[in-house]
MARDOBA-832799 format. One record per atom (N, C-alpha, C, CB): residue in three letters; x, y negated, z. Coordinates in steps of 0.2 Angstrom, whole numbers, padded with zeros to 4 digits, always signed. Atoms other than C-alpha are relative to their C-alpha. Last residue first. Glycine has a CB too. Layout:
N
ALAXYZ/...
END
This chain:
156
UNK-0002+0001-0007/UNK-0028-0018-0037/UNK+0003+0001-0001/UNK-0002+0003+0005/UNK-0009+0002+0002/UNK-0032-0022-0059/UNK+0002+0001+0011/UNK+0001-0012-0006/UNK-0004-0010+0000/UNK-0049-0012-0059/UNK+0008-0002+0002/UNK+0000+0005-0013/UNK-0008-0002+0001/UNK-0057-0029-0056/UNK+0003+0003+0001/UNK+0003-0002+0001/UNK-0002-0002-0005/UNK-0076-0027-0056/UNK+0007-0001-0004/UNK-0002+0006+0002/UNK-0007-0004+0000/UNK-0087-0039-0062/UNK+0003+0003+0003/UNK+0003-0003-0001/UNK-0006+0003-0006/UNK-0107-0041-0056/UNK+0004+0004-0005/UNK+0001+0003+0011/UNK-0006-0006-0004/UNK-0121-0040-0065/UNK+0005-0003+0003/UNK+0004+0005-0004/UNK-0003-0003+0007/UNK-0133-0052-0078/UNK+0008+0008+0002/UNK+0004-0008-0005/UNK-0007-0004-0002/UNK-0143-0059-0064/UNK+0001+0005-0005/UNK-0001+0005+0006/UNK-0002+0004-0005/UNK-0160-0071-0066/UNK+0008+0004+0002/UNK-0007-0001+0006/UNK-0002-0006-0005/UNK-0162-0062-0086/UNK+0001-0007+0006/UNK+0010+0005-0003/UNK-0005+0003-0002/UNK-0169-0074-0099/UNK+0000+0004+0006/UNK+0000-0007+0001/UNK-0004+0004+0002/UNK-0179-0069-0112/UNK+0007-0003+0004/UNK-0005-0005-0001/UNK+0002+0007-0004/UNK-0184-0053-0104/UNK+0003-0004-0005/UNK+0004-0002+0009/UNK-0005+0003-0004/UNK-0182-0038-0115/UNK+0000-0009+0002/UNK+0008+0001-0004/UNK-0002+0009+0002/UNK-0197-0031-0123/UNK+0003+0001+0005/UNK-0005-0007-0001/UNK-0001+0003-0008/UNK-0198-0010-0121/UNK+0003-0008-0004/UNK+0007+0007+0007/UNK-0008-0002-0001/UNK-0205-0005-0140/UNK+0001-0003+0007/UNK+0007-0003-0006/UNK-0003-0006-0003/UNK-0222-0001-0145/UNK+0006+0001+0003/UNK+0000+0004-0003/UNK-0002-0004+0003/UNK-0227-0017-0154/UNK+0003+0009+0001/UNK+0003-0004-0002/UNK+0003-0003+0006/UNK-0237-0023-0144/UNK+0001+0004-0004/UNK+0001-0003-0003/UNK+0002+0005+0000/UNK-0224-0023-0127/UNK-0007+0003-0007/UNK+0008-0006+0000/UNK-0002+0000+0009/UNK-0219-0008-0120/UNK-0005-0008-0001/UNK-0005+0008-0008/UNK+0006-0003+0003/UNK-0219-0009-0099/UNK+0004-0001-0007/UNK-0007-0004+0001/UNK-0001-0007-0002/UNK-0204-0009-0086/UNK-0005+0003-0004/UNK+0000+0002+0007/UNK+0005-0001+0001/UNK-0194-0023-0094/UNK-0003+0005+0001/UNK-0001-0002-0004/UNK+0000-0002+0008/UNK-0175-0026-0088/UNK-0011+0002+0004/UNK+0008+0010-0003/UNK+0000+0003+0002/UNK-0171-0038-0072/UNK-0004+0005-0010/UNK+0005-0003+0004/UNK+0004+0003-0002/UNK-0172-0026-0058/UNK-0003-0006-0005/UNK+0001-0002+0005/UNK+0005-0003+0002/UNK-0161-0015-0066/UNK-0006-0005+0001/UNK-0001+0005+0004/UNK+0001+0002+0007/UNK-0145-0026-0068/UNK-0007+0006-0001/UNK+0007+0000-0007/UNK+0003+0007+0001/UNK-0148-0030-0049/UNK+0000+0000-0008/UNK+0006-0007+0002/UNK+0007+0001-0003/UNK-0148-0010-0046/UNK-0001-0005-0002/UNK+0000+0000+0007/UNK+0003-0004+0004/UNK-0133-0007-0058/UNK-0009-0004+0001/UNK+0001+0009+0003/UNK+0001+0005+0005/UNK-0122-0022-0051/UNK-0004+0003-0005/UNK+0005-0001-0003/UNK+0003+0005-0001/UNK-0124-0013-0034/UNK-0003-0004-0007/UNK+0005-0004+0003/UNK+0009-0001-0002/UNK-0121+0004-0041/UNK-0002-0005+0003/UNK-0002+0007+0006/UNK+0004-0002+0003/UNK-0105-0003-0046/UNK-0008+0000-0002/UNK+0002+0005+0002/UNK+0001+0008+0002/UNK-0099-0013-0031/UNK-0005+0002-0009/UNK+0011-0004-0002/UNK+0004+0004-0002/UNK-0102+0002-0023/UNK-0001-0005-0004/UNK+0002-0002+0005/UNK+0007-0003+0001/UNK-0093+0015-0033/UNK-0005-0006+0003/UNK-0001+0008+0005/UNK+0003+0001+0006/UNK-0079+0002-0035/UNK-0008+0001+0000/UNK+0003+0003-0004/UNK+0003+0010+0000/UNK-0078-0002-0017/UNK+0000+0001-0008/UNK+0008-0008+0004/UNK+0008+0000-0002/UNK-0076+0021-0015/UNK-0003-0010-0001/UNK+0000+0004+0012/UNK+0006-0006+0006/UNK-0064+0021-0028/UNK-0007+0000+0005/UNK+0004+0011-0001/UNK+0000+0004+0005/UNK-0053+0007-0017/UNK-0003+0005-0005/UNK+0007-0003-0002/UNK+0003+0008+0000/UNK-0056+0016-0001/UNK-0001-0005-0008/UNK+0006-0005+0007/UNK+0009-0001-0003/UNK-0051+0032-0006/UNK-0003-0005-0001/UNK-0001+0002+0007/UNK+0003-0001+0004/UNK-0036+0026-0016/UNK-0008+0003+0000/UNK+0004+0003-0001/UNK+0001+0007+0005/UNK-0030+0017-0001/UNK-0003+0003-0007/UNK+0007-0005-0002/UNK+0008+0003-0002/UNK-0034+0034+0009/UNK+0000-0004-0002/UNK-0002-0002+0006/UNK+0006-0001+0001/UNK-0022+0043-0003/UNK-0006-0004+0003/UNK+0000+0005+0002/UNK+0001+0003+0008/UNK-0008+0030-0003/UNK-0005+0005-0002/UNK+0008-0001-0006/UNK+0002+0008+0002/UNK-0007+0032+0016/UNK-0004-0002-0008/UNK+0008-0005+0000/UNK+0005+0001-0003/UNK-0006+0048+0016/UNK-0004-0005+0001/UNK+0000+0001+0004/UNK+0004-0004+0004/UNK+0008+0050+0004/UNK-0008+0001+0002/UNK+0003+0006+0001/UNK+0001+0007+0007/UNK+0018+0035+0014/UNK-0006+0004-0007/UNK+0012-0003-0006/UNK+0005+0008-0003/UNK+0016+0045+0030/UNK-0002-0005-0008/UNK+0007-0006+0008/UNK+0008-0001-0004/UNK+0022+0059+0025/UNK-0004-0003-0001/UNK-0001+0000+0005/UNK+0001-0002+0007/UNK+0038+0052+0014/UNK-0007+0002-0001/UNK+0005+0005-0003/UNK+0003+0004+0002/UNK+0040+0041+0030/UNK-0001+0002-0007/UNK+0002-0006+0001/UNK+0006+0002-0004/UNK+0042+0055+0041/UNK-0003-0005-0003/UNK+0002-0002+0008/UNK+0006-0004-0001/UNK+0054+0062+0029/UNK-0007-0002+0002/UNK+0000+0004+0002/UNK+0003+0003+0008/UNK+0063+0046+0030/UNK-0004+0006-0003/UNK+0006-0003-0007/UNK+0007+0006-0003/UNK+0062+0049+0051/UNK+0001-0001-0010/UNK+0003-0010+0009/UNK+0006-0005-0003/UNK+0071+0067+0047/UNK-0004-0006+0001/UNK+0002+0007+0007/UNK+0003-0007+0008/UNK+0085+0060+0035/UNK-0010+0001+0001/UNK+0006+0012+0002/UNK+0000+0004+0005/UNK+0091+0045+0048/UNK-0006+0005-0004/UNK+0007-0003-0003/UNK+0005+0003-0002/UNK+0092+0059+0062/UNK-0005-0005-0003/UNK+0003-0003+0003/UNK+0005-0007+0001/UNK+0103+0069+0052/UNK-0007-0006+0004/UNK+0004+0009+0007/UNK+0000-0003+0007/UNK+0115+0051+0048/UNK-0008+0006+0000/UNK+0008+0004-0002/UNK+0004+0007+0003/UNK+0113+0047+0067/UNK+0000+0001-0007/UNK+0004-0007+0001/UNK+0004+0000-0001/UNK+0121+0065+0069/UNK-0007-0007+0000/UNK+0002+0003+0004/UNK+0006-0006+0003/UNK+0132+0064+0057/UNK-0005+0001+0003/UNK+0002+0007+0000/UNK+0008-0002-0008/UNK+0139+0048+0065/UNK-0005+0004-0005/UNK-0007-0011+0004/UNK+0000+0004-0006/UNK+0158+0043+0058/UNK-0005+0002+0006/UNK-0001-0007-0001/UNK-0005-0002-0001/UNK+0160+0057+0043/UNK+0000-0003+0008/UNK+0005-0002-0005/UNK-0003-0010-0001/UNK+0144+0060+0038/UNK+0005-0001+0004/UNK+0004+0005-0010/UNK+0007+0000-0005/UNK+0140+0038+0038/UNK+0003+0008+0003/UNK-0010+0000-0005/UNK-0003+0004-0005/UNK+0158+0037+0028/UNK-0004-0001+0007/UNK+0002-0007-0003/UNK-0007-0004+0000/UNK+0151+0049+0014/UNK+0003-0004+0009/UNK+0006-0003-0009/UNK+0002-0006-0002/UNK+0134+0040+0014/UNK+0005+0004+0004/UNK-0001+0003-0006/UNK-0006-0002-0005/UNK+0142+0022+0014/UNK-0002+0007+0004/UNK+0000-0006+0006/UNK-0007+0004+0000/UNK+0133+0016-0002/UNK+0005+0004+0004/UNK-0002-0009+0004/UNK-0001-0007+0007/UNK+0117+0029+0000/UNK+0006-0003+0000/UNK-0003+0000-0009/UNK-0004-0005-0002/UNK+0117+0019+0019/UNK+0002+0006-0005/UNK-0003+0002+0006/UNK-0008-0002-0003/UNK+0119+0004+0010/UNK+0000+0005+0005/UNK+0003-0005+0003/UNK-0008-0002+0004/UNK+0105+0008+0000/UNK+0008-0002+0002/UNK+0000-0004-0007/UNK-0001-0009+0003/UNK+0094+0014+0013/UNK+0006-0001-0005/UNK-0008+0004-0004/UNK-0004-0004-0004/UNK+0095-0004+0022/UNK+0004+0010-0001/UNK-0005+0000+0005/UNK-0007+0001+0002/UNK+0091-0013+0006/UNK+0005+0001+0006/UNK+0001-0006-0001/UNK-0008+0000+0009/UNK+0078-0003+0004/UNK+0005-0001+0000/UNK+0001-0004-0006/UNK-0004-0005+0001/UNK+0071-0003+0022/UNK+0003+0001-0005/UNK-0003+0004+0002/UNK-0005-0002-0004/UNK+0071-0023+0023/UNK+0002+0009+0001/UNK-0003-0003+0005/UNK-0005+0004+0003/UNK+0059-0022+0008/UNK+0007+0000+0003/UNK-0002-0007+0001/UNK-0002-0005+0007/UNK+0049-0010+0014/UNK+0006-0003-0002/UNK-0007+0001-0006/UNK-0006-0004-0001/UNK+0049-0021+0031/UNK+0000+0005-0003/UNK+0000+0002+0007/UNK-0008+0002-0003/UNK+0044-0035+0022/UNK+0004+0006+0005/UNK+0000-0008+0006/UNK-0007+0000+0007/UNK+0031-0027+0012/UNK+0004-0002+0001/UNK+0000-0005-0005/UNK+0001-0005+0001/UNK+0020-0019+0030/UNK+0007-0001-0008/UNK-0009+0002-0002/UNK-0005-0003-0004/UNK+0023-0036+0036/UNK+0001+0007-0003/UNK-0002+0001+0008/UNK-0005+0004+0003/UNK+0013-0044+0021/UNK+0006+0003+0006/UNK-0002-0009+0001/UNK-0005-0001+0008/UNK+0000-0030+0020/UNK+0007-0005+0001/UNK-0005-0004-0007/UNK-0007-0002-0002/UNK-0004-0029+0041/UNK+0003-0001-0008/UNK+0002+0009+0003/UNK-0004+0005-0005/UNK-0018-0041+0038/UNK+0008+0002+0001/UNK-0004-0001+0008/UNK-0002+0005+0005/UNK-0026-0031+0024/UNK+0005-0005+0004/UNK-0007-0003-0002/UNK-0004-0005+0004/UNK-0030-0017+0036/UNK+0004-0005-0005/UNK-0004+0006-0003/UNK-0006+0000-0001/UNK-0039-0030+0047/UNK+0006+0004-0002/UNK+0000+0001+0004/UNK-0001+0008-0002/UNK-0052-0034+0034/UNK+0008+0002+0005/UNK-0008-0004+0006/UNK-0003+0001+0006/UNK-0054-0015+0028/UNK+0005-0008+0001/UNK-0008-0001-0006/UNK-0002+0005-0002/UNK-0059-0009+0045/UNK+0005-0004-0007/UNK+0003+0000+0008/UNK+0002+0003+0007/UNK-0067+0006+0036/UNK+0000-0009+0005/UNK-0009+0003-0006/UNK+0006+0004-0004/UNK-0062+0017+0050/UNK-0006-0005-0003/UNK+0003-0005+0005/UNK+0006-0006-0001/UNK-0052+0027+0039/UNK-0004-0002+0003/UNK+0000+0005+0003/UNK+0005-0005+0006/UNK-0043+0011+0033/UNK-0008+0006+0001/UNK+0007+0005-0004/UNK+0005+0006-0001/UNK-0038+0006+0053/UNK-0005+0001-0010/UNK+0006-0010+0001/UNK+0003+0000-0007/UNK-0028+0022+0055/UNK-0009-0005-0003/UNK+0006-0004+0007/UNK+0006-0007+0002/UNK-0023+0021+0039/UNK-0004+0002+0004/UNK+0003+0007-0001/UNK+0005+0002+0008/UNK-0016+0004+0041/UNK-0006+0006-0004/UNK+0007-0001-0008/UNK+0004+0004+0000/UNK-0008+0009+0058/UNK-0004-0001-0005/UNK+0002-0004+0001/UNK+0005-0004-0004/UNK+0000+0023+0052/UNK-0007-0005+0002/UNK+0004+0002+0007/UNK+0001-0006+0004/UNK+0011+0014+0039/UNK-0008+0003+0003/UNK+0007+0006+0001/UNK+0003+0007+0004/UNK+0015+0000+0052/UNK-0006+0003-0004/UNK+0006-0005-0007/UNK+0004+0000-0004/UNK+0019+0015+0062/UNK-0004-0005-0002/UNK+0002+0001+0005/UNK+0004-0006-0001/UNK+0030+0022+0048/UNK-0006-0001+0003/UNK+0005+0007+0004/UNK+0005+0000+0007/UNK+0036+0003+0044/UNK-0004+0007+0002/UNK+0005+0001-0007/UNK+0006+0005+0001/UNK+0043+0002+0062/UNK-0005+0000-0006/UNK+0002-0006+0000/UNK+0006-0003-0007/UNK+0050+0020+0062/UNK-0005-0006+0001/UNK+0005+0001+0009/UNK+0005-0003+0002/UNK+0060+0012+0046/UNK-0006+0005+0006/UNK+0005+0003-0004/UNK+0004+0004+0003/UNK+0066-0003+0053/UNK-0004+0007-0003/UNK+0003-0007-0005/UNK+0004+0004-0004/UNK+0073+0005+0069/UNK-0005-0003-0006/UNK+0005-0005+0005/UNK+0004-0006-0003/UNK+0081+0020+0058/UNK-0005-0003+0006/UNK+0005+0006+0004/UNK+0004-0005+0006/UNK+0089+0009+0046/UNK-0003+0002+0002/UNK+0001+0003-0003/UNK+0006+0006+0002/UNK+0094-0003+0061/UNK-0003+0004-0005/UNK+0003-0007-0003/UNK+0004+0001-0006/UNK+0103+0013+0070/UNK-0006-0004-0003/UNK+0004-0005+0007/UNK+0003-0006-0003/UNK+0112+0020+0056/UNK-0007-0002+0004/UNK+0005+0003+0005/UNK+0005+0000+0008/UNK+0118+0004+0050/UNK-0004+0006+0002/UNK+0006+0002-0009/UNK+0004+0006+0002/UNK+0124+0002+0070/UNK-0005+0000-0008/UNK+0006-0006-0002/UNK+0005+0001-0004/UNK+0131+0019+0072/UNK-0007-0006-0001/UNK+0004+0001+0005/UNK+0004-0005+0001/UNK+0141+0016+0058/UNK-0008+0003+0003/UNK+0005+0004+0001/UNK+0000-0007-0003/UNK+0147+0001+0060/UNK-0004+0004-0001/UNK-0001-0001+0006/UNK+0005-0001-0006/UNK+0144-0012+0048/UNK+0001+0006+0003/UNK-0007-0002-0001/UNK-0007-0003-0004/UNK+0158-0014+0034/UNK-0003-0001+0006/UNK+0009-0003-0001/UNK-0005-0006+0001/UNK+0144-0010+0020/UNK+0007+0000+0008/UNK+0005-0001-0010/UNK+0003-0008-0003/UNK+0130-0021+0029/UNK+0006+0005-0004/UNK-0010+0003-0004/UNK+0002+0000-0006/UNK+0140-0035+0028/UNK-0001+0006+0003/UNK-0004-0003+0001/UNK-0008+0000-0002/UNK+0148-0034+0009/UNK+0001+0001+0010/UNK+0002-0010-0003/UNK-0003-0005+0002/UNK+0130-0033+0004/UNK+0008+0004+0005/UNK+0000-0003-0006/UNK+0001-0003-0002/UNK+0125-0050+0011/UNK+0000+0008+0001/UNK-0002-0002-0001/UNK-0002+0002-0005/UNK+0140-0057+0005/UNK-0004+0005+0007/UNK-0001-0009-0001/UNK-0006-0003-0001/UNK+0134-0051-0012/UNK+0005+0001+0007/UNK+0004-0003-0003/UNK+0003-0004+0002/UNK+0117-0057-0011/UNK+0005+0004+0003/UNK-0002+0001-0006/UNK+0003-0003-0007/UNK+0125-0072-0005/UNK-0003+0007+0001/UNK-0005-0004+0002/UNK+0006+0002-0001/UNK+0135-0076-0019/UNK-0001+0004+0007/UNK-0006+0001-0007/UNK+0004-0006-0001/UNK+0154-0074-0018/UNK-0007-0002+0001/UNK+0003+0004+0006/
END
């Protein structure tokens, strides 16, 4: 039996209450993980917002493979601890909330560091273009530019 499986095999003949309980302890921690990061985003504390990312992935992580064994042992959850089960329901709402608000202000912040980064690379590739005609009548272009812009990587 690989481990995956073994692993698996655990969380299905884990007490009810128990699977219950840790699904609803890892997910209330992620919700406020969640919170936190939006919290600290709106503030435009960008730096320590970035810090919670690797905890923020491991307890996503850890809630999945908590939720699917409680899809797994749904029936048998209903039957042993409905109300740990009801309980379970109304905190993954709380993270369907929370996880929708989150993934607006990140889209905020990352549209607002383009606009920036943008209109940065505008201004430095202005300063560098010719502001008179030359003889001939046409705007001459420097031979050699000292700044040619900034990249932006669209790929976040």
């Amino acid at each position: 039996m690989s481990a995956a499986a073994k692993r698996i095999a655990a969380l299905d003949s884990m007490p009810a209450l128990t699977l219950c309980a840790e699904a609803e302890t890892t997910l209330t921690t992620l919700v406020n993980v969640m919170n936190e990061e939006t919290m600290l985003l709106r503030a435009g504390r960008y730096k320590q917002a970035g810090e919670l990312t690797a905890n923020k992935t491991q307890l996503a992580q850890d809630y999945v493979v908590l939720a699917r064994a409680v899809q797994r042992q749904n029936q048998r959850l209903a039957a042993e601890a409905p109300e740990a089960l009801a309980r379970l329901q109304h905190c993954h709402e709380r993270l369907a909330t929370q996880m929708a608000e989150n993934l607006r202000i990140i889209a905020t912040a990352k549209t607002l560091a383009e606009n920036l980064l943008t209109d940065v690379a505008e201004a430095v590739g202005q300063q560098d273009r010719t502001k008179t005609y030359n003889q001939t009548g046409y705007v001459g272009m420097p031979k050699t530019a000292s700044a040619r812009g900034i990249a932006v990587n669209r790929a976040m």
